[in-house]
MARSE-715595 format. One line per 10 residues: number of its first residue (from 0); their letters; for each residue x, y, z of C-alpha. Coordinates in nm, 4 decimals. Layout:
NUM) a) X:Y:Z  ...
//
This chain:
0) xxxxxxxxxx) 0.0000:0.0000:0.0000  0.1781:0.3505:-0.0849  0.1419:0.5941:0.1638  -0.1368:0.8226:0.0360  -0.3992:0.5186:0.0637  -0.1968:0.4308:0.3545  -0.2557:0.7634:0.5203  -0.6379:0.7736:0.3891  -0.6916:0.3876:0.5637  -0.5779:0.5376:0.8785
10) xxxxxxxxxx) -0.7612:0.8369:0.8666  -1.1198:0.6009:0.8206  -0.9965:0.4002:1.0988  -0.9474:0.7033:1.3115  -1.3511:0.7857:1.2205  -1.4141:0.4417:1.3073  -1.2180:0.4069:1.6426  -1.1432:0.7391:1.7585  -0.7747:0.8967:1.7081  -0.6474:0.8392:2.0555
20) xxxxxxxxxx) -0.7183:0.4494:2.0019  -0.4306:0.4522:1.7234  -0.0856:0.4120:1.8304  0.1124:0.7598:1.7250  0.2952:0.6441:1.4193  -0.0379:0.5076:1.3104  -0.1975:0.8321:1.2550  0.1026:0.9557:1.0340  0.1979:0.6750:0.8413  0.5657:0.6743:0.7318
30) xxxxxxxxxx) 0.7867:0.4218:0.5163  1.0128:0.4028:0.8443  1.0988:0.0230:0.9375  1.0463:0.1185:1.2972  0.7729:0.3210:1.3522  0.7898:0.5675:1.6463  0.6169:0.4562:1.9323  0.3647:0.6724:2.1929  0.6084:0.6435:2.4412  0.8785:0.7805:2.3075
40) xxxxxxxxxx) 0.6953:1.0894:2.1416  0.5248:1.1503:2.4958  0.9115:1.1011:2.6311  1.0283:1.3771:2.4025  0.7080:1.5735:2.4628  0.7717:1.6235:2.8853  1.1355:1.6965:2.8045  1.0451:1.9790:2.5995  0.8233:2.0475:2.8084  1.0428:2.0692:3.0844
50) xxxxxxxxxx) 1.2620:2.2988:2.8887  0.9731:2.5253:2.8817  1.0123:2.4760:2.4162  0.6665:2.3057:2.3699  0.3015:2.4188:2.5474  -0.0163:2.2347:2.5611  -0.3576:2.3959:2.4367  -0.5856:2.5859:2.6776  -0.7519:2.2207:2.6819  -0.4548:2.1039:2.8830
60) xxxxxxxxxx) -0.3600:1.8674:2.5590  -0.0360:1.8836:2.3756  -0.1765:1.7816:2.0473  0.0701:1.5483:1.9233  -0.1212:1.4121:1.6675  -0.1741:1.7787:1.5307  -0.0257:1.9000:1.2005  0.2584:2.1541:1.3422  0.1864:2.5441:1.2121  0.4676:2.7750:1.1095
70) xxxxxxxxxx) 0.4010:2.9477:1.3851  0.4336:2.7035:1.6432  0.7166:2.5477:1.4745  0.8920:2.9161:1.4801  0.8357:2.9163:1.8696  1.0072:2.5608:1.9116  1.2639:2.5679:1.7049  1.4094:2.9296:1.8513  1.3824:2.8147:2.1425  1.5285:2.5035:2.1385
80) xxxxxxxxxx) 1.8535:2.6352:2.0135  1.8135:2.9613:2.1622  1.7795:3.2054:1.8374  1.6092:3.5005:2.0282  1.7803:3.7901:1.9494  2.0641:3.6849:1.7641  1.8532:3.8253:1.3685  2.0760:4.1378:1.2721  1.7855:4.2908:1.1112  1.4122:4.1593:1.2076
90) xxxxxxxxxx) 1.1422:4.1730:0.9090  0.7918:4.2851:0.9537  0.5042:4.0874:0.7773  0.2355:4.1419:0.5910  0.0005:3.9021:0.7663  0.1136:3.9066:1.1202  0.0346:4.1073:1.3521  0.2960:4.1995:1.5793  0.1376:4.1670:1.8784  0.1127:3.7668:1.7938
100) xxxxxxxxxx) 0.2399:3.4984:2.0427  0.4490:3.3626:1.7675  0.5793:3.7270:1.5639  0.8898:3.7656:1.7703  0.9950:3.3807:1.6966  0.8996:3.3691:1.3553  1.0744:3.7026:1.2587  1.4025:3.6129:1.4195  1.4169:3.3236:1.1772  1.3123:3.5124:0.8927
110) xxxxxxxxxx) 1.5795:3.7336:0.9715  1.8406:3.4775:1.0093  1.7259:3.2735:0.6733  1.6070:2.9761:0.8839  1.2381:3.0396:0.7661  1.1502:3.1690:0.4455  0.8418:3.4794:0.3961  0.7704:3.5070:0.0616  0.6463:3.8111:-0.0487  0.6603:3.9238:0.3187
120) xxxxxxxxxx) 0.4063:3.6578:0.3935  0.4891:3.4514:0.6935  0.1465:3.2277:0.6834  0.1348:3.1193:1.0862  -0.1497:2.8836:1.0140  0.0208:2.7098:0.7234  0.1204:2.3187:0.7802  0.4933:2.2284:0.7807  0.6561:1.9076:0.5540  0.8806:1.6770:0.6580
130) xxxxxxxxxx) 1.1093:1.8167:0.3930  1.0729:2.1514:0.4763  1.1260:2.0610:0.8679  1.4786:1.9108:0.7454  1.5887:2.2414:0.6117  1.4551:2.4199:0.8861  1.6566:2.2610:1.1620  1.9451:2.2104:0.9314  1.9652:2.5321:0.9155  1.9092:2.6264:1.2814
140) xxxxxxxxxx) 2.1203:2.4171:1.4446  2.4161:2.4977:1.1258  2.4503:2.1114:1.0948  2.3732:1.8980:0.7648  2.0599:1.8138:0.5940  2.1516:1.4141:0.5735  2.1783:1.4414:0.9359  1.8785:1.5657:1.0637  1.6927:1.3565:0.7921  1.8753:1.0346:0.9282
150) xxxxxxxxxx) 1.7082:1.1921:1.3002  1.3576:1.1779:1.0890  1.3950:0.8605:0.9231  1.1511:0.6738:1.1379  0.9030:0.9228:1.0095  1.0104:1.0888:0.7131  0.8135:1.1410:0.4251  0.9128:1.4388:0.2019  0.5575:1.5337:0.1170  0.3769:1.4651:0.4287
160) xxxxxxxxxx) 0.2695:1.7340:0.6788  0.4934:1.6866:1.0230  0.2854:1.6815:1.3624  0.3377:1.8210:1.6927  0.4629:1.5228:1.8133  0.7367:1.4047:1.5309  0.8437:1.7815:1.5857  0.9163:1.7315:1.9494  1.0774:1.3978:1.9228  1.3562:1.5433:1.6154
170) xxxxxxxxxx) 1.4096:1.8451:1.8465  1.4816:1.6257:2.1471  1.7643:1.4683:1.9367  1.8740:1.7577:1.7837  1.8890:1.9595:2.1132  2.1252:1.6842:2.2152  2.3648:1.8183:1.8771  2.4434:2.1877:2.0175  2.8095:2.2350:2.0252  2.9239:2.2838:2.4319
180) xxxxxxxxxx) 3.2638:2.5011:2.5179  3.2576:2.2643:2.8102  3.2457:1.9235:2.6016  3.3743:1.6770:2.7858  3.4804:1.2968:2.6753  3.2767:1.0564:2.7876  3.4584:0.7170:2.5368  3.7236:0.6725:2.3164  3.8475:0.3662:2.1616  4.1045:0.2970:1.9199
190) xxxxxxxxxx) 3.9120:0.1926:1.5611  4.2237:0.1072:1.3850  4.6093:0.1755:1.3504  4.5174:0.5305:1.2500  4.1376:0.6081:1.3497  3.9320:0.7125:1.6761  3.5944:0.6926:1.7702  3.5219:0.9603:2.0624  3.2348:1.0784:2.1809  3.1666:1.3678:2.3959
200) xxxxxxxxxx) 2.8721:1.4682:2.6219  2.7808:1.7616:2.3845  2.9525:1.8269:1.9752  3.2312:2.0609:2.0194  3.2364:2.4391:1.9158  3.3436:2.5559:1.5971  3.6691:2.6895:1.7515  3.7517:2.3613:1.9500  3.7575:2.1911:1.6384  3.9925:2.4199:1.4295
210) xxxxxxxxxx) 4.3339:2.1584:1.4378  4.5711:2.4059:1.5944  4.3477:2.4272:1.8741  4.2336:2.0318:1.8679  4.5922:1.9570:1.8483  4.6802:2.1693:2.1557  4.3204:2.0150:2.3546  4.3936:1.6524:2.2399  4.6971:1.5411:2.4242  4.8276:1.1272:2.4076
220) xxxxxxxxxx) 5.1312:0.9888:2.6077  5.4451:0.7563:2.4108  5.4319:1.0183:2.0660  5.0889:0.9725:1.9635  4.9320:1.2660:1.7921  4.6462:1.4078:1.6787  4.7267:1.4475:1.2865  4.4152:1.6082:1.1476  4.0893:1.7828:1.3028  3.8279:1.5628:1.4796
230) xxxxxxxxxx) 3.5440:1.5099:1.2814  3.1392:1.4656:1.3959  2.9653:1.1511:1.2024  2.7143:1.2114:0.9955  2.4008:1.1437:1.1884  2.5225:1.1123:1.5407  2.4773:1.3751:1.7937  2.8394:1.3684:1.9616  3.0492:1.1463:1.8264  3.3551:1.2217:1.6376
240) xxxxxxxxxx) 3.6411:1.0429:1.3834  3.9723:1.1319:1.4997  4.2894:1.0894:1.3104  4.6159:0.9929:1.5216  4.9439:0.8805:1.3884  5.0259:0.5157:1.3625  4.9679:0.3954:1.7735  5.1713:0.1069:1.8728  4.9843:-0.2067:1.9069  4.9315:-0.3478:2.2600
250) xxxxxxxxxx) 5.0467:-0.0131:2.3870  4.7774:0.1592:2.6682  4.7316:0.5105:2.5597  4.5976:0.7986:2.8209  4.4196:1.0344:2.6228  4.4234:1.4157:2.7551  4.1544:1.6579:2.6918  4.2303:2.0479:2.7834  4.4162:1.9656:3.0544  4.1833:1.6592:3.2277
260) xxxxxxxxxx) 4.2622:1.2586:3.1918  3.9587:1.1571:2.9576  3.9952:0.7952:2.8917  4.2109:0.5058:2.8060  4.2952:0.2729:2.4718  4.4955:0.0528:2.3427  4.6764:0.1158:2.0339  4.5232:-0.0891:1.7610  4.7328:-0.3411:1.5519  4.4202:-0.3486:1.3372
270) xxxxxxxxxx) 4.5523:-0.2331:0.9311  4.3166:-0.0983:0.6565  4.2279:-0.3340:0.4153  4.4036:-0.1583:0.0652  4.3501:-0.3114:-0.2701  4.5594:-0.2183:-0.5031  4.8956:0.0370:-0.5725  4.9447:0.1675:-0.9143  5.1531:0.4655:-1.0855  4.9692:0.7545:-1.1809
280) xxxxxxxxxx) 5.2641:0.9819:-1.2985  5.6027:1.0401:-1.2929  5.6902:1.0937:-0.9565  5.3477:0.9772:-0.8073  5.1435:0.6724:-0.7311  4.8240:0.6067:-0.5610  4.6555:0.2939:-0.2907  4.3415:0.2193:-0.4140  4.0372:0.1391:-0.1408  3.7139:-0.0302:-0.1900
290) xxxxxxxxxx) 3.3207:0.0281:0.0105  3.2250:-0.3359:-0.1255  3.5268:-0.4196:0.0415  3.4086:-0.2451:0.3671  3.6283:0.0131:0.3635  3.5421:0.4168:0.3748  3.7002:0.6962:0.3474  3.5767:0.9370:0.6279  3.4806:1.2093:0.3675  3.1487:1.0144:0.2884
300) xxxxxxxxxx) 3.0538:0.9568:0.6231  3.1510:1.2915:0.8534  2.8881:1.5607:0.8608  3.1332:1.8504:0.7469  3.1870:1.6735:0.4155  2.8240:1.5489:0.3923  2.6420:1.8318:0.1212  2.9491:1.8279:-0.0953  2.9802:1.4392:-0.1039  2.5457:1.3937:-0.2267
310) xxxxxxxxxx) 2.4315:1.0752:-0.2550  2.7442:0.9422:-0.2044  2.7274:1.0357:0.1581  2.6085:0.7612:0.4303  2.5112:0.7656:0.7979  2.7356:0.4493:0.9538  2.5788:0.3511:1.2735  2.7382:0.3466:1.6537  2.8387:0.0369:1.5402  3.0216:0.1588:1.1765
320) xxxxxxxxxx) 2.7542:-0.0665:1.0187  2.5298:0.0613:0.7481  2.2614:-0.1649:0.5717  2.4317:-0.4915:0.7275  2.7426:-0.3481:0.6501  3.0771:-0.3295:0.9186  3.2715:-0.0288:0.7808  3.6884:-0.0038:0.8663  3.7393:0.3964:0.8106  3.9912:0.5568:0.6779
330) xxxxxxxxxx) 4.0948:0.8505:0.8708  4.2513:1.2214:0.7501  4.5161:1.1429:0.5040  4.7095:1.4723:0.6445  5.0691:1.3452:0.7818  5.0542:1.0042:0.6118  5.3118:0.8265:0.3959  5.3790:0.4879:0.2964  5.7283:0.3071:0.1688  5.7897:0.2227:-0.1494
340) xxxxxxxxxx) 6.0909:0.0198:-0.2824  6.2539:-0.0638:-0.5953  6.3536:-0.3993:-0.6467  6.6676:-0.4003:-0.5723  6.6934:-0.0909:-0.4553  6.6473:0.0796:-0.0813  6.3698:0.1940:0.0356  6.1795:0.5321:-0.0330  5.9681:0.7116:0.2122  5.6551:0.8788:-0.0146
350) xxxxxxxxxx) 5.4913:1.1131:0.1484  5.0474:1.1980:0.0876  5.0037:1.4401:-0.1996  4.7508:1.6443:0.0115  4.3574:1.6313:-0.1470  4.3522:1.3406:-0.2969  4.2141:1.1233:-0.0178  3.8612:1.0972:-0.1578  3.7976:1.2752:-0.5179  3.6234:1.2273:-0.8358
360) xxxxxxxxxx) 3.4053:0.9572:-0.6402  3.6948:0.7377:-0.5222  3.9423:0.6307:-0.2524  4.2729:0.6152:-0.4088  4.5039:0.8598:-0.1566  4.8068:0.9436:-0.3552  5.1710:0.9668:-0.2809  5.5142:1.1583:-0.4260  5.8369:1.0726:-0.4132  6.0933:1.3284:-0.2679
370) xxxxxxxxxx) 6.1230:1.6480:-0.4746  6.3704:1.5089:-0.7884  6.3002:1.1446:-0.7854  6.1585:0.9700:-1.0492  5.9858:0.6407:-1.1203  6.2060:0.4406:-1.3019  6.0173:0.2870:-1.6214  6.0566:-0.1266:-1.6364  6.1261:-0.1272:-1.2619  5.9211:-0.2887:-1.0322
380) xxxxxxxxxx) 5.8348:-0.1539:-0.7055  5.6445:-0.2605:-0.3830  5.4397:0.0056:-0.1325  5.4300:-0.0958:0.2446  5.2946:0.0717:0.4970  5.2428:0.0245:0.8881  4.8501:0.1373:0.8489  4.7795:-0.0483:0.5463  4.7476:-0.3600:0.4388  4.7940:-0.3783:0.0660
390) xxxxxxxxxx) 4.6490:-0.6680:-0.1216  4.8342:-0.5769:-0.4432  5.1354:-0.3732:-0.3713  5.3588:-0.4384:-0.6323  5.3767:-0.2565:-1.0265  5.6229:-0.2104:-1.2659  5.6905:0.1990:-1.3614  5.5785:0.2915:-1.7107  5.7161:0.6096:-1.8872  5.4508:0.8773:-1.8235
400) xxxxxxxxxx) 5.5180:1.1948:-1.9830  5.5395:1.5406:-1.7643  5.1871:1.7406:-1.8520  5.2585:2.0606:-2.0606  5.1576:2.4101:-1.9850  4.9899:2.5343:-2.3011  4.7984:2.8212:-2.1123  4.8239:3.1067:-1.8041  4.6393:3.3887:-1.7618  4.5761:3.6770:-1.4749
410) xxxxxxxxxx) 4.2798:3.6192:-1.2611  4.3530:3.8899:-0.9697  4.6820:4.0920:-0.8796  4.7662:3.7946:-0.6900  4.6137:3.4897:-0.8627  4.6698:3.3027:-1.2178  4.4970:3.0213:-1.3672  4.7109:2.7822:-1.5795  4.6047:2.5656:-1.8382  4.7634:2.2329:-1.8846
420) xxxxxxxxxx) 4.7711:1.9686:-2.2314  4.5541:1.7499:-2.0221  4.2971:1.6706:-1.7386  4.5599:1.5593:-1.4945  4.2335:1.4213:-1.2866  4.1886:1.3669:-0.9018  4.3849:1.7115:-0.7888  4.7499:1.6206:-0.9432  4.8343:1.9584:-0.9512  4.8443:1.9543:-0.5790
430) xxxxxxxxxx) 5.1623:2.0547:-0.4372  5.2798:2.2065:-0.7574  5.4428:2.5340:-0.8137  5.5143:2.7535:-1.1109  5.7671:3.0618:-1.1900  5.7040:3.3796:-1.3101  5.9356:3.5580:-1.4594  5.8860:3.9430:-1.6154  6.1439:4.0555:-1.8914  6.3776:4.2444:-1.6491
440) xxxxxxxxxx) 6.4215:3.9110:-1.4580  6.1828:3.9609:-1.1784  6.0730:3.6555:-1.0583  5.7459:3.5554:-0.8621  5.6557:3.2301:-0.7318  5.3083:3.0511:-0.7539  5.1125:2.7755:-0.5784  4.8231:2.5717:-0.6866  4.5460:2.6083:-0.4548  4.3689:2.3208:-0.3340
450) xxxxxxxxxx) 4.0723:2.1766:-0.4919  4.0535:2.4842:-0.7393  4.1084:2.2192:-1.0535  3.8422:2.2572:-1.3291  3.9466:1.9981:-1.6338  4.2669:2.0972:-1.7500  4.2888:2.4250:-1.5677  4.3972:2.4772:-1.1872  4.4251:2.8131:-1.0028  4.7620:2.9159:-0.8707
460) xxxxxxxxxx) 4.8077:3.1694:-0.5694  5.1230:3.4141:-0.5628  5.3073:3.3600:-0.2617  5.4733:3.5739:0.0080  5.2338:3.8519:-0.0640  5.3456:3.8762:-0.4310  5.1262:4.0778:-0.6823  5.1970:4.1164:-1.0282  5.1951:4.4423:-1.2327  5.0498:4.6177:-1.4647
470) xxxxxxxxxx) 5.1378:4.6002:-1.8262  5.3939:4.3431:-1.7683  5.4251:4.0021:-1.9207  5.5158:3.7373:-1.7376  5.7014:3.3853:-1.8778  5.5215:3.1143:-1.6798  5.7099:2.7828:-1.6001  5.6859:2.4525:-1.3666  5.9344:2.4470:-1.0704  6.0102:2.0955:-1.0856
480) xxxxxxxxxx) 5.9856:1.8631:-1.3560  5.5820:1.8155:-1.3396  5.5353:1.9868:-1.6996  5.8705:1.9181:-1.7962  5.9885:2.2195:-2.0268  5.6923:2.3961:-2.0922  5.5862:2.7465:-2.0819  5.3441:3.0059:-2.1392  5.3231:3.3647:-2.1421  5.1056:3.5607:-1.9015
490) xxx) 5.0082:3.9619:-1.9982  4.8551:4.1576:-1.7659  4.5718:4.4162:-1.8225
//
């Protein structure tokens, strides 16, 4: 049965028995496995009540089985994450009155962009969809969409009208998502050689998790460190991915937070299942990863990464399982690098080419060889790694030609874009540098800039505050051997 004759079954029911004779999820049918049950919406109902969020009618009911108005969603919501007051400029509306229970709420979002009023119309009595309830609290609490729908999925259905009662029991989860300045640690346990799971008793703030300050909060004993931000899951409330360097297995690790003892682990002998290694240019190869394997990179399942990543984002569960699934994760490839050795030959520490953990819609992390070192063609080399476990980590080098530069050209005083013969694909200009050089030898010194690659062309940044100058033309060439020879002439306006 789909869920309009679902819903309209229920509804004749409802004549037939009375509503309050329906369990909850029965009077608002969803396509969730698990429906929600009276007890937990009534749960989530007398903590928001508690919180002083959500009133009862001058009846004395709470009307959970209600459709939700604007308005009263308006109230809830800016209260639950405390929005009063925070709108730089409030609207007025052309069918409010401002005297209204609900205008102060309802133009604080407005004002903020977490409600929309089109044509200055703010419609209090009009019903709410679960879609539009996503967006709403996506956008109130500053967290992603996937998120807050995985919160809904018990009840989701993008067309249907969301009740009083679904309302309270998403904004009883989501109140639990507010970043704290006082987070504190409540677990952590080693998921593998490189990979965390923490989880705190409320998300940190934005500031906690910037890395310099994360690195300086998130203290281990025996030369563990934190090598990359901690990052929240997609879906959970307080529970973060956090990226260490290689921990010693069998070794007991004290983990420090700002100053306070906030757990022990042991360091994890436990490798990441790898697939394959293979050359992908000159000087640089890549370790390919599988999901049917049951390996993930963590950009497809932490929330910061979540819009960009679209349906290629999941929610893994507390137990890294998603639809019967057990998921190893790969942590932040920042600070990684593997071995690789030449037969014959001694060993070579590569190093992660940063940015190419997770692109173009795979997990194939890349690595360089020291700045001058080469692949040598007909040679056959092995990658090892003491995080990694690679199932096929041997290839012989082919002769790959250097990419040419065919094209450069001013974007800003202090930015060029440069054009190479081909798509180098999944961010190989990262790391990359090119020359500048004006005809009475000045010389100026650019940087690709991350994740800027469109095709063929990538954006390079001048560095040390360079700019370049007016009427001046510019010879443009690699620094390195990563377009060989090449060049290209740069004019500027």
């Amino acid at each position: 049965m789909n869920k309009v004759s679902n819903k309209l079954a229920t509804l004749m029911l409802a004549t037939v028995l009375g509503a309050t004779s329906l369990p909850f999820a029965a009077q608002h049918a969803s396509a969730a496995a698990v429906p929600l049950s009276a007890q937990e919406i009534q749960q989530a109902v007398n903590e928001l009540s508690q919180l002083r969020i959500m009133q009862g009618y001058q009846d004395h009911s709470m009307g959970i089985h209600n459709q939700i108005t604007r308005a009263e969603l308006a109230k809830m919501v800016a209260l639950t994450f405390g929005l009063q007051g925070k709108a730089e400029k409030l609207p007025s509306f052309a069918d409010a009155n401002q005297n209204a229970w609900y205008y102060k709420y309802a133009a604080e979002l407005v004002g903020q962009d977490i409600m929309e009023a089109p044509g200055g119309n703010f419609d209090p009595r009009g019903t709410v969809t679960d879609a539009e309830l996503v967006q709403v609290v996506s956008k109130a609490l500053k967290r992603d969409a996937k998120s807050v729908n995985y919160w809904m999925e018990r009840f989701y259905s993008a067309n249907n009208n969301a009740t009083r009662g679904e309302v309270a029991f998403l904004l009883k989860t989501a109140h639990k998502a507010i970043p704290s300045p006082d987070a504190k640690i409540t677990s952590v346990h080693a998921l593998n050689a490189i990979t965390l799971i923490v989880t705190v008793d409320a998300p940190l703030t934005a500031e906690n998790e910037v890395f310099a300050k994360a690195k300086e909060d998130f203290v281990f004993n025996d030369g563990l460190t934190l090598t990359n931000l901690p990052r929240l899951k997609t879906g959970s409330t307080n529970t973060y991915i956090v990226p260490t360097s290689v921990q010693k297995p069998g070794t007991t690790y004290t983990l420090t937070y700002r100053g306070q003892k906030a757990g022990t682990f042991v360091g994890n002998a436990t490798k990441l299942d790898m697939t394959e290694a293979r050359q992908v240019s000159y000087d640089t190869f890549e370790v390919e990863s599988l999901q049917e394997n049951g390996v993930v990179d963590y950009g497809y399942v932490i929330s910061a990464y979540s819009a960009g990543r679209g349906a290629s984002a999941f929610v893994l569960d507390d137990n890294n399982q998603a639809d019967g699934q057990t998921y190893q994760i790969i942590s932040s490839g920042q600070a990684r690098q593997v071995t690789i050795t030449p037969a014959g030959g001694q060993p070579i520490v590569a190093k992660y080419v940063p940015f190419t953990q997770s692109t173009d819609g795979k997990q194939e992390p890349k690595f360089r060889l020291p700045e001058g070192q080469v692949l040598t063609p007909g040679v056959t080399y092995t990658v090892t790694s003491d995080w990694a476990a690679i199932a096929n980590s041997t290839f012989v080098a082919k002769e790959i030609a250097p990419l040419e530069i065919t094209e450069a050209e001013a974007l800003s005083e202090n930015s060029i874009s440069v054009t190479v013969s081909e798509d180098p694909g999944d961010e190989l200009f990262s790391g990359r540098s090119v020359e500048l050089t004006s005809a009475d030898g000045q010389k100026l010194l650019a940087t690709y800039k991350y994740s800027s690659r469109k095709g063929a062309v990538g954006v390079f940044d001048l560095a040390q505050d360079g700019k370049l100058a007016e009427g001046t033309t510019y010879t443009v060439t690699p620094v390195g051997d990563w377009a060989g020879k090449s060049q290209a002439e740069l004019t500027v306006e």
